[in-house]
PyMOL commands that place a pseudoatom at each C-alpha (Angstrom):
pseudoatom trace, name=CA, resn=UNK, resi=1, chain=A, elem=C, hetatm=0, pos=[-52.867, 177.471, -56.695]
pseudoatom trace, name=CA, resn=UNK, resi=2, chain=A, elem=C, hetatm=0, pos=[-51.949, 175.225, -53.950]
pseudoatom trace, name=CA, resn=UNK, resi=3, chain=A, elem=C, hetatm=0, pos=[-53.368, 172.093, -52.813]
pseudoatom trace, name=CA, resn=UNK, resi=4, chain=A, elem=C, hetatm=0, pos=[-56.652, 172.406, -51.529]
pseudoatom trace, name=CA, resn=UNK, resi=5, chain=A, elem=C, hetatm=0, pos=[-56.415, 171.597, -47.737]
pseudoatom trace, name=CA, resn=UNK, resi=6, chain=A, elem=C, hetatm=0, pos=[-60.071, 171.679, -45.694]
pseudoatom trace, name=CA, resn=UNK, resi=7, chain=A, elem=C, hetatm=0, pos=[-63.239, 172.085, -45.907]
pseudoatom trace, name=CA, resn=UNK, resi=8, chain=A, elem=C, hetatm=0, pos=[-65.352, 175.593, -46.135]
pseudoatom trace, name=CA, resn=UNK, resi=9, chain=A, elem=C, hetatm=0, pos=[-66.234, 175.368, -41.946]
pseudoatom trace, name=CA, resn=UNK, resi=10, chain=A, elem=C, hetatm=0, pos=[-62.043, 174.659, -41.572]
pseudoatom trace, name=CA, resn=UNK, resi=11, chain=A, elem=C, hetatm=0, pos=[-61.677, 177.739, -43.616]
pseudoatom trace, name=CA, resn=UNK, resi=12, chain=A, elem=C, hetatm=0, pos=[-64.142, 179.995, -41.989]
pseudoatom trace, name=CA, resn=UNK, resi=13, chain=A, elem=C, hetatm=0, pos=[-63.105, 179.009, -38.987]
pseudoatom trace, name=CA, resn=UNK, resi=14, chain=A, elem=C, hetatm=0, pos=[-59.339, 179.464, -39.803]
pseudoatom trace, name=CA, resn=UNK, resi=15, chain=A, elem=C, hetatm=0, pos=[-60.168, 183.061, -40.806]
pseudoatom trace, name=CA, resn=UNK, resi=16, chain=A, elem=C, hetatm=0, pos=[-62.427, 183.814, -37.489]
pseudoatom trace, name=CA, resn=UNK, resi=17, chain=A, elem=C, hetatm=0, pos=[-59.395, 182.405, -35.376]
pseudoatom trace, name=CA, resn=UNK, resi=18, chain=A, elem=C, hetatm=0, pos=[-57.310, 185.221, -37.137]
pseudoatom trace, name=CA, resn=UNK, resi=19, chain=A, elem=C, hetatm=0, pos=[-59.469, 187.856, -37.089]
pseudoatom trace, name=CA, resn=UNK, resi=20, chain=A, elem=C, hetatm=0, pos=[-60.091, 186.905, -33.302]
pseudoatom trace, name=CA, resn=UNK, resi=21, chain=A, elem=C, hetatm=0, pos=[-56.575, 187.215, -32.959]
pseudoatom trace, name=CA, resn=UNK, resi=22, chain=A, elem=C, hetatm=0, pos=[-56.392, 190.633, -34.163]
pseudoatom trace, name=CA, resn=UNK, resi=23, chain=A, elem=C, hetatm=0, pos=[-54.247, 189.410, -37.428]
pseudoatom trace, name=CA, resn=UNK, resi=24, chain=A, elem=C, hetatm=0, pos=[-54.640, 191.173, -40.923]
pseudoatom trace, name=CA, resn=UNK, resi=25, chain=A, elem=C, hetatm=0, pos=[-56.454, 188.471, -43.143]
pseudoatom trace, name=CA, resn=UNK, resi=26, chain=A, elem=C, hetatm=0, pos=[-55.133, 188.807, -47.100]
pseudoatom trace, name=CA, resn=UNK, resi=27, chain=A, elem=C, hetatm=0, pos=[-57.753, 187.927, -49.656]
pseudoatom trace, name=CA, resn=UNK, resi=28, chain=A, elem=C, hetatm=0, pos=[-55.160, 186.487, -52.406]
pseudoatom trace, name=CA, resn=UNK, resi=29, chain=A, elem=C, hetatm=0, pos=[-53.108, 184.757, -49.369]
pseudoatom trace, name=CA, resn=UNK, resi=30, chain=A, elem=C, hetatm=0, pos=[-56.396, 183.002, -48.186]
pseudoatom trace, name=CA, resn=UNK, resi=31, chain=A, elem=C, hetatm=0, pos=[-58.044, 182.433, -51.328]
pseudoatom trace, name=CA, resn=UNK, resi=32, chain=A, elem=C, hetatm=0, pos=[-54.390, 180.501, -52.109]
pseudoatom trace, name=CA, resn=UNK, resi=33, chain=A, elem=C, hetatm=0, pos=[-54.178, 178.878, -49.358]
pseudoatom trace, name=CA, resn=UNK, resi=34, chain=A, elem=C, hetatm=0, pos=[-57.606, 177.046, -49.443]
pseudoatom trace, name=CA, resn=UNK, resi=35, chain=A, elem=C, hetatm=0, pos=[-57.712, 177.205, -53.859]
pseudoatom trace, name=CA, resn=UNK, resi=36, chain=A, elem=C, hetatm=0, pos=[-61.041, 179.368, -53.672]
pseudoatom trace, name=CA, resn=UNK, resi=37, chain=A, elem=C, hetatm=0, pos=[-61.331, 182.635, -55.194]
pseudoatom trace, name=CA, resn=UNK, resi=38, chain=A, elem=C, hetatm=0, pos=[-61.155, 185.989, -53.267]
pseudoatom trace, name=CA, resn=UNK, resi=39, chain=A, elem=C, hetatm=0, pos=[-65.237, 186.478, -53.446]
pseudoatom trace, name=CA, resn=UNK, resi=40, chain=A, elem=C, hetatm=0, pos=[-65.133, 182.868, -51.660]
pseudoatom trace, name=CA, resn=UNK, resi=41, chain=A, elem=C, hetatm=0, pos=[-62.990, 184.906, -48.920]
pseudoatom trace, name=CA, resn=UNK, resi=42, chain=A, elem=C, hetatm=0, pos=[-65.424, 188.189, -49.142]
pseudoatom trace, name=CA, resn=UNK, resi=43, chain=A, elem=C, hetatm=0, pos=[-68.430, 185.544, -48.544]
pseudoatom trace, name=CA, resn=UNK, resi=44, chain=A, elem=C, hetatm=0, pos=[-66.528, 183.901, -45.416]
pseudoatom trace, name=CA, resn=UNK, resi=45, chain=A, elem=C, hetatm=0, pos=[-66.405, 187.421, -44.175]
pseudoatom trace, name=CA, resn=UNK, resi=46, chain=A, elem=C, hetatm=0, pos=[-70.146, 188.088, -44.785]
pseudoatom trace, name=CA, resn=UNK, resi=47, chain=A, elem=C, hetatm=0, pos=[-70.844, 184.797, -42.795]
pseudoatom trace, name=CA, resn=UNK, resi=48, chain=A, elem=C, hetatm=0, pos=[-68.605, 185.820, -39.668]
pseudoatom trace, name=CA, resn=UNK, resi=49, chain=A, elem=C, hetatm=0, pos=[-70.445, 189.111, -39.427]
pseudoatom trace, name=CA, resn=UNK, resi=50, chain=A, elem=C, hetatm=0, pos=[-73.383, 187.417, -39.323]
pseudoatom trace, name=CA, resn=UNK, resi=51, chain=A, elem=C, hetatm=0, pos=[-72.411, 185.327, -36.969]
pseudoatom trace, name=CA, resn=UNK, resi=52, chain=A, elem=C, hetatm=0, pos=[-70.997, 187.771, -34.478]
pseudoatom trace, name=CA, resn=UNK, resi=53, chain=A, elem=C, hetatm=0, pos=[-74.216, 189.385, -35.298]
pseudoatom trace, name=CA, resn=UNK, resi=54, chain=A, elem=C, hetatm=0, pos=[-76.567, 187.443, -34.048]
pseudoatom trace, name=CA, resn=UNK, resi=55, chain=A, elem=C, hetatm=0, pos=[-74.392, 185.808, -31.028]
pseudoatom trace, name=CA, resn=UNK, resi=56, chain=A, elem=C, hetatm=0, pos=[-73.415, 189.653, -29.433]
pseudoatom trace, name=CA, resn=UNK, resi=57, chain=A, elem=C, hetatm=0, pos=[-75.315, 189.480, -26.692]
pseudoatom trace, name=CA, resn=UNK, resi=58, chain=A, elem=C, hetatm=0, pos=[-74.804, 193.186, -25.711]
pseudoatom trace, name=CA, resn=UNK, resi=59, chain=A, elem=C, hetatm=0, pos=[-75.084, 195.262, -28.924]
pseudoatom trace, name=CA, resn=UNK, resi=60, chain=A, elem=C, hetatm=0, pos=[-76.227, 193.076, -32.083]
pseudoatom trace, name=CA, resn=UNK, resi=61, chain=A, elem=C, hetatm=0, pos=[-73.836, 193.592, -35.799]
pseudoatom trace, name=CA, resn=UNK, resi=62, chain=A, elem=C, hetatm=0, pos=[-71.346, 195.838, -33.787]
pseudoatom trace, name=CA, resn=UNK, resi=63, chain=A, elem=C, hetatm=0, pos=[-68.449, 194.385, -35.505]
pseudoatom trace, name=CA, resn=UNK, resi=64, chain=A, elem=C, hetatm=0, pos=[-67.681, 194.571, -38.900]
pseudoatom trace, name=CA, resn=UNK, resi=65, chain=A, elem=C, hetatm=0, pos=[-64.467, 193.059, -41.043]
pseudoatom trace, name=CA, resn=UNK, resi=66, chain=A, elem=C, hetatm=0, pos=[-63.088, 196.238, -42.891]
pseudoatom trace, name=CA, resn=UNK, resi=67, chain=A, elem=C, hetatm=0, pos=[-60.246, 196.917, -45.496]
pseudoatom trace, name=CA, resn=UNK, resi=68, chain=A, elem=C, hetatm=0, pos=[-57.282, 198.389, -43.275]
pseudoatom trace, name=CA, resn=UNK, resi=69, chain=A, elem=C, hetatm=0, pos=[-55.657, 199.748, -46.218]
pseudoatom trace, name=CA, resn=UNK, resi=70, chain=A, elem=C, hetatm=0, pos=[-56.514, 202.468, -48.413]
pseudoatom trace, name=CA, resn=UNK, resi=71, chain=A, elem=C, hetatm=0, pos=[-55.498, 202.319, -51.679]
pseudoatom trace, name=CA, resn=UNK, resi=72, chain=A, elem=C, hetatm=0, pos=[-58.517, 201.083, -54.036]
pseudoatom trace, name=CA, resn=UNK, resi=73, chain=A, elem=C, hetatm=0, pos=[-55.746, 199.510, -55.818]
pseudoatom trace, name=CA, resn=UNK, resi=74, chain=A, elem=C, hetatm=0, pos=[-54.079, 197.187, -52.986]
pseudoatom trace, name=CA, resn=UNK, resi=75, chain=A, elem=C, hetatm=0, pos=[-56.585, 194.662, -52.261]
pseudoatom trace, name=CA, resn=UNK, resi=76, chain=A, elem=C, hetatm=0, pos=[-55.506, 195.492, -48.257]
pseudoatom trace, name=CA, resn=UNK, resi=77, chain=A, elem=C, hetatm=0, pos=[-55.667, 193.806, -45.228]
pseudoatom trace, name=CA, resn=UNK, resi=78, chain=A, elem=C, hetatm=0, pos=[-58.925, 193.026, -43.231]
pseudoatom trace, name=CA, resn=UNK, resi=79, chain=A, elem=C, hetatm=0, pos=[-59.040, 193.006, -39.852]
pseudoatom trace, name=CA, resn=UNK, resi=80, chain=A, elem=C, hetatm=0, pos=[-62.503, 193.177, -37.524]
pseudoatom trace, name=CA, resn=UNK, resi=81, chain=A, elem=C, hetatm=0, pos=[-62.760, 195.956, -35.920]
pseudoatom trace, name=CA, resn=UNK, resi=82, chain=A, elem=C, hetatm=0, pos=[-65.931, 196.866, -33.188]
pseudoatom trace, name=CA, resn=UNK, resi=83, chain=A, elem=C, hetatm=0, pos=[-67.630, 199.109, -35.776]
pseudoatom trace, name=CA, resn=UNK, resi=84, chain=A, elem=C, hetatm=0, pos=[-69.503, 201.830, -32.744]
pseudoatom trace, name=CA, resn=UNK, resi=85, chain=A, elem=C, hetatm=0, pos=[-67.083, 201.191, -29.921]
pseudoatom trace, name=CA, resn=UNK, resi=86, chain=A, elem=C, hetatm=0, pos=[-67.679, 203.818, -26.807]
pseudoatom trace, name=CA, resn=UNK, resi=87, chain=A, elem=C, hetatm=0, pos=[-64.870, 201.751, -24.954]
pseudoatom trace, name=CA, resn=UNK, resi=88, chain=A, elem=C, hetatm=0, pos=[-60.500, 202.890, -26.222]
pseudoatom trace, name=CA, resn=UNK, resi=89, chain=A, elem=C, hetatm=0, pos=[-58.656, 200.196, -27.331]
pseudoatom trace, name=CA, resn=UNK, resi=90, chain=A, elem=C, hetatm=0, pos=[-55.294, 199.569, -25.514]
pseudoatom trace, name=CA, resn=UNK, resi=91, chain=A, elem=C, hetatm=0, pos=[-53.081, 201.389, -27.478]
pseudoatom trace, name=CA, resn=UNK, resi=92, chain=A, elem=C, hetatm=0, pos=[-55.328, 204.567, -27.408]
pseudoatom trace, name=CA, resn=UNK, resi=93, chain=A, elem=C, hetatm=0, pos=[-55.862, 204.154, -23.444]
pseudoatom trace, name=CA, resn=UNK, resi=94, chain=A, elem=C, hetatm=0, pos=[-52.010, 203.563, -23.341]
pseudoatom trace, name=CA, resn=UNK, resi=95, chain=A, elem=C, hetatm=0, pos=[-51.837, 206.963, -25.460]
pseudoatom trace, name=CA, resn=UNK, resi=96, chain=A, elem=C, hetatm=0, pos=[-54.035, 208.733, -23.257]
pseudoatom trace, name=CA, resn=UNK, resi=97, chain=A, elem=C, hetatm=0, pos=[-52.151, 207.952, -19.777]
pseudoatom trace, name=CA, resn=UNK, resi=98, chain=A, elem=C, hetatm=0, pos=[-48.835, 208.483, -21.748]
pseudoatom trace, name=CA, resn=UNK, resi=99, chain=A, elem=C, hetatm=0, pos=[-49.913, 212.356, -22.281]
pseudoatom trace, name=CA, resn=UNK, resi=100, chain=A, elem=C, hetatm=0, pos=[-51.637, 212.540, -18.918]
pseudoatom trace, name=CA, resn=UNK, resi=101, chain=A, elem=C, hetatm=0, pos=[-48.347, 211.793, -16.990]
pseudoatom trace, name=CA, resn=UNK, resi=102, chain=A, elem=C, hetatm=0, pos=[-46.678, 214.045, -19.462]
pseudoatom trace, name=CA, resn=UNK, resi=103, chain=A, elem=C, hetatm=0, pos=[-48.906, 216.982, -18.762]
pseudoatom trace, name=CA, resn=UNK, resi=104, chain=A, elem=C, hetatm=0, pos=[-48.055, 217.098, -15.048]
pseudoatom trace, name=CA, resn=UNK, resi=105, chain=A, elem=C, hetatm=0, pos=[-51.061, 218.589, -14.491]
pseudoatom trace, name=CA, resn=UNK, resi=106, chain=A, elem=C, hetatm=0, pos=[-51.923, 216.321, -11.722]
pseudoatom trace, name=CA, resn=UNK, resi=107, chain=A, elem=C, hetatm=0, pos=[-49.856, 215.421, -7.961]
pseudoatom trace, name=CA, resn=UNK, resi=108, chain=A, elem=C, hetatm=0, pos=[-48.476, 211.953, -8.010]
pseudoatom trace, name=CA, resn=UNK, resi=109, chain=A, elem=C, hetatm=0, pos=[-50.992, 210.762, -5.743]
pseudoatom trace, name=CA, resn=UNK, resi=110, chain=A, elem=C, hetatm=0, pos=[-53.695, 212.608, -7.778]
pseudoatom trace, name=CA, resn=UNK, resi=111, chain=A, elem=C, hetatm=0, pos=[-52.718, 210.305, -10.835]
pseudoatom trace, name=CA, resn=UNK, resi=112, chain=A, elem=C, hetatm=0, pos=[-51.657, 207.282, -9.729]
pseudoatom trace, name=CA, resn=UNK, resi=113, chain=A, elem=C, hetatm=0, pos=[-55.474, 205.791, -9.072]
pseudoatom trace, name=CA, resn=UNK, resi=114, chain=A, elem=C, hetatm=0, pos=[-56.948, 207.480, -12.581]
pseudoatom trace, name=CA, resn=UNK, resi=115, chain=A, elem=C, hetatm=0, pos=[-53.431, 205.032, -14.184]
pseudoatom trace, name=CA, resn=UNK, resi=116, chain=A, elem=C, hetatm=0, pos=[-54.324, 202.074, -12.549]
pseudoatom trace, name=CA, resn=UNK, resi=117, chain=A, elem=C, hetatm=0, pos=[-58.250, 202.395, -13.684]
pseudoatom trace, name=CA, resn=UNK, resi=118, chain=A, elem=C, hetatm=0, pos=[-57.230, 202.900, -17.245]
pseudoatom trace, name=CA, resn=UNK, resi=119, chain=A, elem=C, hetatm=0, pos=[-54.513, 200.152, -17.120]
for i in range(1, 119): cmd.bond("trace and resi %d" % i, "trace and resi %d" % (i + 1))
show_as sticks, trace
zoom trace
């Protein structure tokens, strides 16, 4: 293991940043980087989504940190994700005028409004 740098609020911290960030947090990378095992890195989670928990003002323990990879085998990537979103993310709203302009189902003037709402 490597040389233990921080303390646990550095390391929680470090891992909210990331997640906040929309990066892919690695148990055995973190629990390396800080010398604490990977249920030190499961608890960290479990302390975040408490946190965002109770300090979501509009919809309390919407966001969860889940495995993005699924193979049982692979201990995966974890990334937070809003767990009951009603709102697209970018990419799908980017999807969704992609296929609208593509339909031509609408006049040029017709679209051009609904694009700039969803952009």
């Amino acid at each position: 293991m490597t040389e233990k740098i921080g303390s646990k609020q550095d390391r929680i911290l470090d891992i909210y940043t990331a997640l906040i960030n929309g990066e892919a947090i690695s148990l055995s990378e973190y629990a390396q980087k800080y010398d604490v095992s990977e249920k030190s890195i499961k608890r960290d989670f479990e302390q975040i989504e408490l946190f965002l928990a109770d300090h979501n003002v509009e919809k309390p323990g919407n966001f969860e940190i889940v495995n993005t990879v699924e193979s049982k085998r692979d201990k995966g990537q974890f990334q937070l994700k809003n767990a009951d979103s009603k709102y697209m993310s970018r990419a799908q709203i980017l999807s969704v005028v992609k296929i609208l302009m593509d339909s031509r189902g609408l006049a040029q003037t017709e679209m051009g409004p609904i694009v700039e709402k969803l952009i």
